[in-house]
Structure formats: C-alpha cells, structure tokens
C-alpha atoms as an extended CHARMM CRD file, in Angstrom:
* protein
*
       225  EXT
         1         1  UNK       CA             -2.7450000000       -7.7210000000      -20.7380000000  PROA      1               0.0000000000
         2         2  UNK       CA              0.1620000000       -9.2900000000      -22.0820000000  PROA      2               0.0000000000
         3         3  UNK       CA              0.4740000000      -12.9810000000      -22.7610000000  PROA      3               0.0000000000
         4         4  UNK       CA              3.7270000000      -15.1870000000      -23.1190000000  PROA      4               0.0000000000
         5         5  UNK       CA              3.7120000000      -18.0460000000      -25.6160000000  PROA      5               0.0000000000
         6         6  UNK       CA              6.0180000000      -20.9730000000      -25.1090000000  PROA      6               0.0000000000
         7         7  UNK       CA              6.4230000000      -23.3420000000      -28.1090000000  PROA      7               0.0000000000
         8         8  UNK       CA              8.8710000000      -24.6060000000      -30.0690000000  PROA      8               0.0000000000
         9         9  UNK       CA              7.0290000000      -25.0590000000      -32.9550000000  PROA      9               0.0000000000
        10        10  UNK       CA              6.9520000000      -21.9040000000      -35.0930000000  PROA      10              0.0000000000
        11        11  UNK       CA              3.1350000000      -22.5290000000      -37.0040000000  PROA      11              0.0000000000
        12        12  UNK       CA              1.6060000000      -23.1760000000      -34.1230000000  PROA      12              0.0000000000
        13        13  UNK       CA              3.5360000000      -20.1770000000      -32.0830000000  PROA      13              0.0000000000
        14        14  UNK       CA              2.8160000000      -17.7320000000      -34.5020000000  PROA      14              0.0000000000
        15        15  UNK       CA             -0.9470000000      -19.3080000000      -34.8700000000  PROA      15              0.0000000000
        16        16  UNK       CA             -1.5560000000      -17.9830000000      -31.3390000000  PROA      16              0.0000000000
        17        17  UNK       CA              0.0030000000      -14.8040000000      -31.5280000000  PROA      17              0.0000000000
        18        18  UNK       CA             -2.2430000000      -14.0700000000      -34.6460000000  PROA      18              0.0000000000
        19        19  UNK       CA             -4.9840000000      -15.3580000000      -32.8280000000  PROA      19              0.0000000000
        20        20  UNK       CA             -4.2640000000      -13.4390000000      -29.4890000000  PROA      20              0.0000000000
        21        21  UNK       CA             -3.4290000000      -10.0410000000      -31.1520000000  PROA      21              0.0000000000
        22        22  UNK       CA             -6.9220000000       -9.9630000000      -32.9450000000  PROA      22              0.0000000000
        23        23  UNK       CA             -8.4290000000      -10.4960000000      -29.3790000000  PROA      23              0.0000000000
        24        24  UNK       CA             -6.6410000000       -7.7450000000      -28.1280000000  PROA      24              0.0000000000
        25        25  UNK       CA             -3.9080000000       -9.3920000000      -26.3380000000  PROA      25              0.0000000000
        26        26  UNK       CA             -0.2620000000       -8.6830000000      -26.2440000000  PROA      26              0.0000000000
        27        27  UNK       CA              1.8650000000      -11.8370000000      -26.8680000000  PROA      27              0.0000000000
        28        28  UNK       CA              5.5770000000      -12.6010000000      -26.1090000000  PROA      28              0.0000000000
        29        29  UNK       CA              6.9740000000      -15.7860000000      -27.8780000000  PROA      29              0.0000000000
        30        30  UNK       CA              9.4730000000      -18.0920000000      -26.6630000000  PROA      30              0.0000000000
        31        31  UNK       CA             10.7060000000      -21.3480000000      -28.6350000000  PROA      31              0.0000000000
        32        32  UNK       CA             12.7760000000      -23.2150000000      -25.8480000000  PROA      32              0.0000000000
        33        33  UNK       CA             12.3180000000      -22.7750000000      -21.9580000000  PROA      33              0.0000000000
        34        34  UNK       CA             15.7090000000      -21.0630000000      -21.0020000000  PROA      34              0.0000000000
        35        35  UNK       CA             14.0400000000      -18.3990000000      -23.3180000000  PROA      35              0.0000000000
        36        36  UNK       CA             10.9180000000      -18.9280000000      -21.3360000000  PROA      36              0.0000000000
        37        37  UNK       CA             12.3630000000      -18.4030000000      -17.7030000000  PROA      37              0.0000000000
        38        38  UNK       CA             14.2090000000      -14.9880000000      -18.8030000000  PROA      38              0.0000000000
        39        39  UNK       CA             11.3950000000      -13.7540000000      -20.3250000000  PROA      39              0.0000000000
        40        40  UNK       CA              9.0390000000      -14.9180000000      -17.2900000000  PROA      40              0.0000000000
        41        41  UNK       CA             11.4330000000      -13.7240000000      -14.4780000000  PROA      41              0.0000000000
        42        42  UNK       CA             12.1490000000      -10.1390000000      -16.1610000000  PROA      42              0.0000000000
        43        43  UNK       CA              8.1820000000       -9.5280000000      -17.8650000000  PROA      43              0.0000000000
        44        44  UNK       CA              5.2440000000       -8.7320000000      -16.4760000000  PROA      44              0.0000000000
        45        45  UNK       CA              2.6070000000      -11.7150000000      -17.8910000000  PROA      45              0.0000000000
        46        46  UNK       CA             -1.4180000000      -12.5710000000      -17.3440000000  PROA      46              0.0000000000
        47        47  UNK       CA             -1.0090000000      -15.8960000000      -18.5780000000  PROA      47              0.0000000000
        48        48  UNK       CA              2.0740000000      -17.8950000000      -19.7450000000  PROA      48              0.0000000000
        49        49  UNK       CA              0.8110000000      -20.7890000000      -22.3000000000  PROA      49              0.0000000000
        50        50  UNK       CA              3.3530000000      -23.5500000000      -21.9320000000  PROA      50              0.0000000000
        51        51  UNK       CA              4.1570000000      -26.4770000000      -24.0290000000  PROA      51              0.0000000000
        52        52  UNK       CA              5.2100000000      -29.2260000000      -22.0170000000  PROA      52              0.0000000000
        53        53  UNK       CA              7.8570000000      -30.6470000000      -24.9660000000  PROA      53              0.0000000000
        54        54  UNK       CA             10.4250000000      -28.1340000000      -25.2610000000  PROA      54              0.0000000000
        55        55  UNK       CA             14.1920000000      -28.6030000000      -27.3680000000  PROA      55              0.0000000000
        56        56  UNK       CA             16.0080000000      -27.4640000000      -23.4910000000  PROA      56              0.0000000000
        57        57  UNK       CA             13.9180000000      -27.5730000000      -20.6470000000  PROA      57              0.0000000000
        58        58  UNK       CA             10.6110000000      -29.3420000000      -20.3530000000  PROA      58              0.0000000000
        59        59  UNK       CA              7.6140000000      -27.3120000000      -19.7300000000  PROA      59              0.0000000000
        60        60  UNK       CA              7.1560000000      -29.3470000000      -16.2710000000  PROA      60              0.0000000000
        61        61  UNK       CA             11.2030000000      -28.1420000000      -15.2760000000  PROA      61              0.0000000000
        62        62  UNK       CA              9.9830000000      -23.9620000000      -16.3650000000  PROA      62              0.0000000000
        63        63  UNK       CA              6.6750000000      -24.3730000000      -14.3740000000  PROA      63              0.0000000000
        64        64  UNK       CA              9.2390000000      -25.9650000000      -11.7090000000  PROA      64              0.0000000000
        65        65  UNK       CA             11.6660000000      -22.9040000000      -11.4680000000  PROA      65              0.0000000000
        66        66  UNK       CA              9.3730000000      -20.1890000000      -11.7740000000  PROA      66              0.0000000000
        67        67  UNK       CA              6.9540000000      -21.5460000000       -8.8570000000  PROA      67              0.0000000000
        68        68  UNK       CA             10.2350000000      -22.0990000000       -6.6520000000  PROA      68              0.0000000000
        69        69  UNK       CA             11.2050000000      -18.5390000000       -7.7310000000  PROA      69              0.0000000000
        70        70  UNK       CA              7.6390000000      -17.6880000000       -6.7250000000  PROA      70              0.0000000000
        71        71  UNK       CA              6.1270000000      -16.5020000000       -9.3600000000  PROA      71              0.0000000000
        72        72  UNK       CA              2.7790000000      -17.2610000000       -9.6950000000  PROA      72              0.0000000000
        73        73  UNK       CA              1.9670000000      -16.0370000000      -13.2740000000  PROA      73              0.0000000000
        74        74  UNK       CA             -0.6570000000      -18.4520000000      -14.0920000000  PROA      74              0.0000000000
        75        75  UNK       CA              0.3830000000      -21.2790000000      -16.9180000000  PROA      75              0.0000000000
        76        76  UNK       CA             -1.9680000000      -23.0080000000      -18.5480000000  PROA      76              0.0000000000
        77        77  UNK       CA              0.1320000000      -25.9670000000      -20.3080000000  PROA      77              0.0000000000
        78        78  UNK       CA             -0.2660000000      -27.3470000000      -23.4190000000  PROA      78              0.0000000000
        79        79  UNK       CA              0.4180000000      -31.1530000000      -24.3340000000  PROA      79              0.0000000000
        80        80  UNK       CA             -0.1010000000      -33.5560000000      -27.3630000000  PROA      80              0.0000000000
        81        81  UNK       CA             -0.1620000000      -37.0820000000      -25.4020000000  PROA      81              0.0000000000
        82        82  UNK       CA             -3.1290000000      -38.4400000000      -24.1440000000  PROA      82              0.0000000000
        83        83  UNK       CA             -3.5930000000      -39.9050000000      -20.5080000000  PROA      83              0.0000000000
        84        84  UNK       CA             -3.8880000000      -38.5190000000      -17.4270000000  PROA      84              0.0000000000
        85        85  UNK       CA             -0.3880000000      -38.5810000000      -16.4090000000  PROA      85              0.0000000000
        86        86  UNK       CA              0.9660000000      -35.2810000000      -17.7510000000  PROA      86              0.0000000000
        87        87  UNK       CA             -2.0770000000      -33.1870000000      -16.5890000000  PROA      87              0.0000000000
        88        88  UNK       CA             -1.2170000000      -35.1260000000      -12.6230000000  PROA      88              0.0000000000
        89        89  UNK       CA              1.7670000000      -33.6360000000      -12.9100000000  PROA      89              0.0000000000
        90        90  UNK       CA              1.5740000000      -30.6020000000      -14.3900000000  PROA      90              0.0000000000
        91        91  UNK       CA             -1.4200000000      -29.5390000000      -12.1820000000  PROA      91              0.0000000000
        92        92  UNK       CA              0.9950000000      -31.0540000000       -9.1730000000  PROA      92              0.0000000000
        93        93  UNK       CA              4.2800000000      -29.0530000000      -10.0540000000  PROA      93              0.0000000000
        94        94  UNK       CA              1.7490000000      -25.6560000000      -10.0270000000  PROA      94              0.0000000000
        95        95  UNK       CA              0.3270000000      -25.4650000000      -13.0400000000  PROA      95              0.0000000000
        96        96  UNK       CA             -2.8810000000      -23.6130000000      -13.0630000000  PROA      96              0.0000000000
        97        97  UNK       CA             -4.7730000000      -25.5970000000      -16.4160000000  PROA      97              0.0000000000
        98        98  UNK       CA             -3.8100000000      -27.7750000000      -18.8760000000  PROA      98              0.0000000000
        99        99  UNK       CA             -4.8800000000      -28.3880000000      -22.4350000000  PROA      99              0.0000000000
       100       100  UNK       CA             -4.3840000000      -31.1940000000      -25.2370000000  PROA      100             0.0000000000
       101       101  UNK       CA             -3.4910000000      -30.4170000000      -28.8200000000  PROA      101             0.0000000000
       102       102  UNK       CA             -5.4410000000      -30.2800000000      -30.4380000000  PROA      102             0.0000000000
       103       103  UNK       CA             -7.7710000000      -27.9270000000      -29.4210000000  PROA      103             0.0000000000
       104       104  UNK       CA            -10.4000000000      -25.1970000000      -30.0760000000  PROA      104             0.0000000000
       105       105  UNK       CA             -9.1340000000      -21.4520000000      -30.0720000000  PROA      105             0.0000000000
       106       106  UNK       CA            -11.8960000000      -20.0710000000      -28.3970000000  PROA      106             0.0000000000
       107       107  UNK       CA            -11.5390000000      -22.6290000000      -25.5250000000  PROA      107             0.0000000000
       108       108  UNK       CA             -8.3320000000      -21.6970000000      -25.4010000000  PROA      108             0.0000000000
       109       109  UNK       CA             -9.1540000000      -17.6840000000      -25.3810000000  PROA      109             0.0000000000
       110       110  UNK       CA            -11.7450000000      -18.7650000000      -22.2710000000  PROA      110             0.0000000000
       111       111  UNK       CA             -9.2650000000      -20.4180000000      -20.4020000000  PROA      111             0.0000000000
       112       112  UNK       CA             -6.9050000000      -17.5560000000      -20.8470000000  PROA      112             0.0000000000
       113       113  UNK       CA             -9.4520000000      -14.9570000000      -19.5610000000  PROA      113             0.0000000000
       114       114  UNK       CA            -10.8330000000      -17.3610000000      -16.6850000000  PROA      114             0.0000000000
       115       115  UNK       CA             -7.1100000000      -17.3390000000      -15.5400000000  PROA      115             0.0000000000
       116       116  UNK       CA             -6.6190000000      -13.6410000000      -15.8320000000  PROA      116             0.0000000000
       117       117  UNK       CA             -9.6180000000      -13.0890000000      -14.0000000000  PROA      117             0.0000000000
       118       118  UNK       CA             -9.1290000000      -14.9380000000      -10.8230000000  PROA      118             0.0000000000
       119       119  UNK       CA             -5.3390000000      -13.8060000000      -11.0550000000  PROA      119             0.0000000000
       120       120  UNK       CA             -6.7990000000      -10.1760000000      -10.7230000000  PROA      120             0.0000000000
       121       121  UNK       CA             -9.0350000000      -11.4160000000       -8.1600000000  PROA      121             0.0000000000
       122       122  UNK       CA             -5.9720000000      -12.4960000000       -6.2180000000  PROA      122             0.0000000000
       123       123  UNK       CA             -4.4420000000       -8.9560000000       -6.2750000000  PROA      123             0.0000000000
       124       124  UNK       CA             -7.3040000000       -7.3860000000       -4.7820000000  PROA      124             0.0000000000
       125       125  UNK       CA             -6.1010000000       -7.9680000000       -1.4740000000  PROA      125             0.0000000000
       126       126  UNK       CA             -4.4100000000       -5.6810000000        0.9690000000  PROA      126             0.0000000000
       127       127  UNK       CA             -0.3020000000       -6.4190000000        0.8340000000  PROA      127             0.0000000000
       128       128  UNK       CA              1.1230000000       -6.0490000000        4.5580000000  PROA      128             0.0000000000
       129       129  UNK       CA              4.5220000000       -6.5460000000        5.8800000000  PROA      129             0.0000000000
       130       130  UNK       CA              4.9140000000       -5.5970000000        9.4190000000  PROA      130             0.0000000000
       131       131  UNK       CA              3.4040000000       -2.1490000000        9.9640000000  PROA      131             0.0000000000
       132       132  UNK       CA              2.9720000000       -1.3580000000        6.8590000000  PROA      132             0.0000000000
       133       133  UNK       CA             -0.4450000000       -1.9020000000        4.4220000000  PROA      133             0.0000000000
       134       134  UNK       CA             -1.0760000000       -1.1490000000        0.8450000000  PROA      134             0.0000000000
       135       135  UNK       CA             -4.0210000000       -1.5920000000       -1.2700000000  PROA      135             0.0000000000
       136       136  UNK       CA             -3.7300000000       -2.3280000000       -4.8580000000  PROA      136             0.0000000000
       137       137  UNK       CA             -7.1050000000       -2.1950000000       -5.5450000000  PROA      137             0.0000000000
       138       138  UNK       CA             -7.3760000000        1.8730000000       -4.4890000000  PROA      138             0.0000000000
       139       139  UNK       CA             -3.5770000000        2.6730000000       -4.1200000000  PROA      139             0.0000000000
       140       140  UNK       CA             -4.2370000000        3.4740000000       -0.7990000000  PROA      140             0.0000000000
       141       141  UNK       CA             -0.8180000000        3.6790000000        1.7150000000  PROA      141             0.0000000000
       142       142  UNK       CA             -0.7950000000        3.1790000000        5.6080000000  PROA      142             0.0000000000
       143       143  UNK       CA              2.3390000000        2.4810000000        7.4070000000  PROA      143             0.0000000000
       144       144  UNK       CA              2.0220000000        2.2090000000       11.5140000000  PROA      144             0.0000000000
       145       145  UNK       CA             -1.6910000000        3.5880000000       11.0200000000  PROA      145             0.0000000000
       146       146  UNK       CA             -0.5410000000        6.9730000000        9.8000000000  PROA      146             0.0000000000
       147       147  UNK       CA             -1.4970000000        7.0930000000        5.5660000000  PROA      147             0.0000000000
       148       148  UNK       CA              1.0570000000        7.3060000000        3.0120000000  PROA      148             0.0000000000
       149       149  UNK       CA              0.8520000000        9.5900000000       -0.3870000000  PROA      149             0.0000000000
       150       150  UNK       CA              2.5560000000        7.6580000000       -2.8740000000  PROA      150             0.0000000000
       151       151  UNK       CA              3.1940000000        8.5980000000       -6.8450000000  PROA      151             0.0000000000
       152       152  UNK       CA              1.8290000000        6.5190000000       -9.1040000000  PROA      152             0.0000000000
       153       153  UNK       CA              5.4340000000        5.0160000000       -9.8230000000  PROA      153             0.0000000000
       154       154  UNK       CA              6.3820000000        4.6290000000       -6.2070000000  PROA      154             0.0000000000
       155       155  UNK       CA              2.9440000000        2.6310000000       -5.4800000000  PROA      155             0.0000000000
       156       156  UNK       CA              3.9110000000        0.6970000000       -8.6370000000  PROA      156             0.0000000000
       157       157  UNK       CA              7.9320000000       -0.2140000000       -7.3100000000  PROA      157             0.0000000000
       158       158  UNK       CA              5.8770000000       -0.4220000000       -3.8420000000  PROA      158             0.0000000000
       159       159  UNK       CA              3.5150000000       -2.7910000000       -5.1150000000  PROA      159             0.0000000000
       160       160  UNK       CA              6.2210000000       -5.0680000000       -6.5740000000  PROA      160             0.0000000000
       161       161  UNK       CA              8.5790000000       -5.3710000000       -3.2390000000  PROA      161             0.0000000000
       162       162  UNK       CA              5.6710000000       -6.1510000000       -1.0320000000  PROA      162             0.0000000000
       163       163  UNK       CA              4.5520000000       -9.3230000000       -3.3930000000  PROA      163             0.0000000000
       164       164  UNK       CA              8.1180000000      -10.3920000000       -3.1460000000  PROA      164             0.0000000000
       165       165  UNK       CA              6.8670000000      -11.4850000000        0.5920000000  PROA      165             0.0000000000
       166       166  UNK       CA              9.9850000000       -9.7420000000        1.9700000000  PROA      166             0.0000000000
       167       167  UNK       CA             12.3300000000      -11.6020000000       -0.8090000000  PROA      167             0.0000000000
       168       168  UNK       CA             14.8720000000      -10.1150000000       -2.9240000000  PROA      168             0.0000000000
       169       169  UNK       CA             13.6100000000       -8.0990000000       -6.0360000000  PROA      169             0.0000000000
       170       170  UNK       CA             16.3470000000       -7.2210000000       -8.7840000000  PROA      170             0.0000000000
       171       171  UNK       CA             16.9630000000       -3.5470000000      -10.2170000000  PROA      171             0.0000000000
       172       172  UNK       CA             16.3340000000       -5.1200000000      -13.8900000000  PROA      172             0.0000000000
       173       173  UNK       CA             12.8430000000       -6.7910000000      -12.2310000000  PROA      173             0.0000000000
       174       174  UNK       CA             11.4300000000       -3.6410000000      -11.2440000000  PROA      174             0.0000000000
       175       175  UNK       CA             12.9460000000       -1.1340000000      -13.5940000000  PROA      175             0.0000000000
       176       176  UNK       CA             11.4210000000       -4.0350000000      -16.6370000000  PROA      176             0.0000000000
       177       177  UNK       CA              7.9700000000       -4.3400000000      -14.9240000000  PROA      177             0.0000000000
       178       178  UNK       CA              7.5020000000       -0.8600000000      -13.7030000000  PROA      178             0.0000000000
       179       179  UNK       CA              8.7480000000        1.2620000000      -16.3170000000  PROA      179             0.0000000000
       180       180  UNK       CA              8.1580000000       -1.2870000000      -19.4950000000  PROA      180             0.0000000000
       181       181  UNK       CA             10.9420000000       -3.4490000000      -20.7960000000  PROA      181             0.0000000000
       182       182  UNK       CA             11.7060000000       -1.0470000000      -24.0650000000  PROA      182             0.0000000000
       183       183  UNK       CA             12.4300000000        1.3990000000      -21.3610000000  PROA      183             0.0000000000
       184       184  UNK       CA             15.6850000000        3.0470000000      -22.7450000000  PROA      184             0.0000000000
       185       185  UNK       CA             16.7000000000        5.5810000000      -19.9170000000  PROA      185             0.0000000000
       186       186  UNK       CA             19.2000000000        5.7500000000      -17.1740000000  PROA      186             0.0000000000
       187       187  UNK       CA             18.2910000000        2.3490000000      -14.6100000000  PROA      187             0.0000000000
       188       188  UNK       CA             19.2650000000        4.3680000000      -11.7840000000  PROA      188             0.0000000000
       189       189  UNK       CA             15.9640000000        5.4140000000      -11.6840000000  PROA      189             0.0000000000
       190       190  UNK       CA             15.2010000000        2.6390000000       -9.7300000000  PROA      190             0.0000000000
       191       191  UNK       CA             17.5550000000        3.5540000000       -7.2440000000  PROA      191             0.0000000000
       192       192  UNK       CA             15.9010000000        7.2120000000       -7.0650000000  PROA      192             0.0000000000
       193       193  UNK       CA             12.6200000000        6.0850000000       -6.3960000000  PROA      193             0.0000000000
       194       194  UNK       CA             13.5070000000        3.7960000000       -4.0740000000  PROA      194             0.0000000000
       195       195  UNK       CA             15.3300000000        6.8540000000       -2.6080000000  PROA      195             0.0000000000
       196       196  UNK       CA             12.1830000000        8.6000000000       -2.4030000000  PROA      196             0.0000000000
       197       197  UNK       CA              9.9070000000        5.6540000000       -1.0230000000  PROA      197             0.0000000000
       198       198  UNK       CA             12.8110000000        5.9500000000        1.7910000000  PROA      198             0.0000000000
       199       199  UNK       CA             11.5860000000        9.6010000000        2.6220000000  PROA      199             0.0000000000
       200       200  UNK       CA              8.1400000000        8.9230000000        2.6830000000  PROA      200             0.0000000000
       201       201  UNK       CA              8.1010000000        5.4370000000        4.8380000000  PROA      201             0.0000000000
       202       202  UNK       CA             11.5540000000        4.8760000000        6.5010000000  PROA      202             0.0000000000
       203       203  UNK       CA             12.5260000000        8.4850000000        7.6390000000  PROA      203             0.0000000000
       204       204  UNK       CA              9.4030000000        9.7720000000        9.1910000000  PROA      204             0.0000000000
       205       205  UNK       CA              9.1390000000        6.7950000000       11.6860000000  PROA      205             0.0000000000
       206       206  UNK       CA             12.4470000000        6.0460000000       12.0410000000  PROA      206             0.0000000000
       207       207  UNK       CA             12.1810000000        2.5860000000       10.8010000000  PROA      207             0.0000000000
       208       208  UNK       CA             14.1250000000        0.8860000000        7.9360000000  PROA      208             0.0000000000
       209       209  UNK       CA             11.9030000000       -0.9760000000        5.8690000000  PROA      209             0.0000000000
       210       210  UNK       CA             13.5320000000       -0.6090000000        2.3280000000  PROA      210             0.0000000000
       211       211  UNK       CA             16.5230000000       -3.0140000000        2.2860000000  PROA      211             0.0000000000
       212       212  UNK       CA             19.3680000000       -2.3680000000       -0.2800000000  PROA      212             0.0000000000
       213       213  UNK       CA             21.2600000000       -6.5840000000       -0.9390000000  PROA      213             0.0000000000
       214       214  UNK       CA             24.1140000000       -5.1640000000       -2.7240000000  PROA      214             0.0000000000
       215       215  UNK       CA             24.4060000000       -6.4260000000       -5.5100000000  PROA      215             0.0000000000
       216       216  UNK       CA             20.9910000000       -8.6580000000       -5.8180000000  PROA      216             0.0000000000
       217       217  UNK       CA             18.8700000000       -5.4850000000       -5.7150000000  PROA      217             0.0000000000
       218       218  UNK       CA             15.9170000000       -4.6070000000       -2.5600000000  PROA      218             0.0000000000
       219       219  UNK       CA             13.1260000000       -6.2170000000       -0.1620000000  PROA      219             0.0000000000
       220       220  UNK       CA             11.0820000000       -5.0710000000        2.2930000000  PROA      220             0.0000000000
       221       221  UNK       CA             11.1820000000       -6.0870000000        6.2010000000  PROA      221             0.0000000000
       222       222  UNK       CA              8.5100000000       -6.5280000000        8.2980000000  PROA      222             0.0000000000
       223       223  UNK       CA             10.8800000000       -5.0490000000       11.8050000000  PROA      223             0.0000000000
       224       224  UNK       CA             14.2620000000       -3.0910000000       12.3400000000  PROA      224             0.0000000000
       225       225  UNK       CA             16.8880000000       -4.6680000000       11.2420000000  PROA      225             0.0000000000
C-alpha cells in the first residue's frame, strides 16, 4: 500500500519515509500542495499524511479540492498549533484524523493502518450503476442479471469508472492507477480496453454504458443515452 507524504519540511519528510519504508510501506513525498493535488488526483494512495502549513496551498485548501473532486483517499493531517480549532476544521472540510507535532511514530503507523483498514472496508461493497453490478471483493460481473467475464485489467479500468459515480475519469487517471504510473508504453491502451469492456457490456444488450467526453476521457451511465 502506498502512502503520500505532504510536508514541506525536508527532515521531517524524509523522517517518515524512512520510517514508512521499514514498515513496509510505499511513500510518495510532496513539499507544497500544488505538488500534493497532482500527485493525489493522478496516484493511487491508502493514506495521504497532510501538513496543514504548506509554502502554496494550505493543507485545509488540498483536503478542500480533492474531497470536491471526490476523492476520498483518507488524510490524516498533521499540525504544530495547539487548540481545538484546526482539528474543527480539518475534521469539517473531510479530513479523516488529525495529529499534533509532535508525536509518536508508532501512533502515527496505527493511525495509518486504522485508516487503511476501514478504507478497504469501504470497498467491499458491490458498485452498481443502473443495470449493471460489480463486486470488488470477488471480481464478480453482472450486467441486467446476465454475468460478465472480465480480465483482470478490464475489472481493474471497470472498477475505477464505476467509483467515479458516473463522473468523468481521465485517460492519464486510469492508465496511472491501473497500469502503474512508471508505465512507459503506448496510453492508447486505455482506449483498447475500454474498446473491449464495450464488447463485453454495451454490444451484447444493446445498451451504451461506456461514455467517451472527448477530450476529458470516460464515465459510465446508469440508462441510454
């Protein structure tokens, strides 16, 4: 499970990647939050750690964007004032913990995995959108009742467009989630499996569920359109 760190200050950034490597955790840094927001919009991340001081964008504006973006990568924020206030805010704005500098490392590693865990918890459930059902849990397809094969890829590029809750998902988005961002091949792949989830849910019922926004990238429709 990979982890993004947001902090501007380089000891304590590369503190917690040491730390988080040796418990077996990939880590992402990022020192400002435009930095931040590419990295959280285009990666696929169990926990973003977010300082709420930031040389740009405060922490409170990133945790802002993404959660009007909707994307609901936990963050557990960091700050080093006192008070109530920043926590009310943070937890208000949809922040999912908060913790004050300074603090203990293993705390910190628990709050990580508590967050993990209930985000996995979350993505147990069946995704719909109109007629059509898939289960992340067993990869299991259904569309109109009658059960879908899928590839591992195209449950994976599936999987991504159905969370999107019928909202536009970019080529980069899926291409950089689904086939790793040091992916170095041709992106058109995306368009070919796309092509091929087509075959296997539009065609056969004569629906068109897959929708191409020129430009933007795809979503998926709950009815004809």
């Amino acid at each position: 499970m990979r982890v993004l760190v947001v902090d501007d200050e380089p000891a304590i950034s590369a503190a917690l990647e040491r730390g988080l490597l040796a418990e077996g955790l990939d880590v992402d840094v990022a020192a400002d939050g435009e930095s931040a927001l590419w990295r959280a919009r285009e990666g696929d991340y169990g926990v973003i750690i977010l300082d709420i001081l930031l040389p740009d964008r405060s922490g409170y504006e990133v945790c802002e964007i993404l959660r009007g973006e909707r994307i609901t990568t936990p963050i557990l924020m960091l700050t080093a004032k006192s008070g109530e206030d920043d926590e009310t805010k943070g937890l208000n704005i949809g922040a999912d913990d908060f913790l004050r500098k300074p603090f203990s490392f293993k705390v910190l590693v628990a709050r990580i995995r508590a967050l993990m865990r209930r985000q996995q918890a979350a993505q147990f459930g069946t995704l719909t959108r109109g007629d059509l059902h898939y289960d992340p849990m067993t990869r299991e397809c259904w569309f109109a009742g009658t059960p879908v094969d899928l590839t591992g890829r195209e449950a994976a590029v599936l999987e991504l467009l159905l969370r999107a809750q019928g909202e536009v998902v970019s080529r980069e988005a899926l291409l950089n989630q689904v086939w790793g961002m040091d992916f170095d091949g041709d992106p058109n792949i995306v368009d070919v499996y796309i092509g091929y989830l087509r075959r296997k849910l539009d065609k056969p019922h004569g629906r068109k569920m897959l929708i191409t926004v020129r430009g933007l990238g795809y979503r998926v429709v709950g009815a004809d359109v």
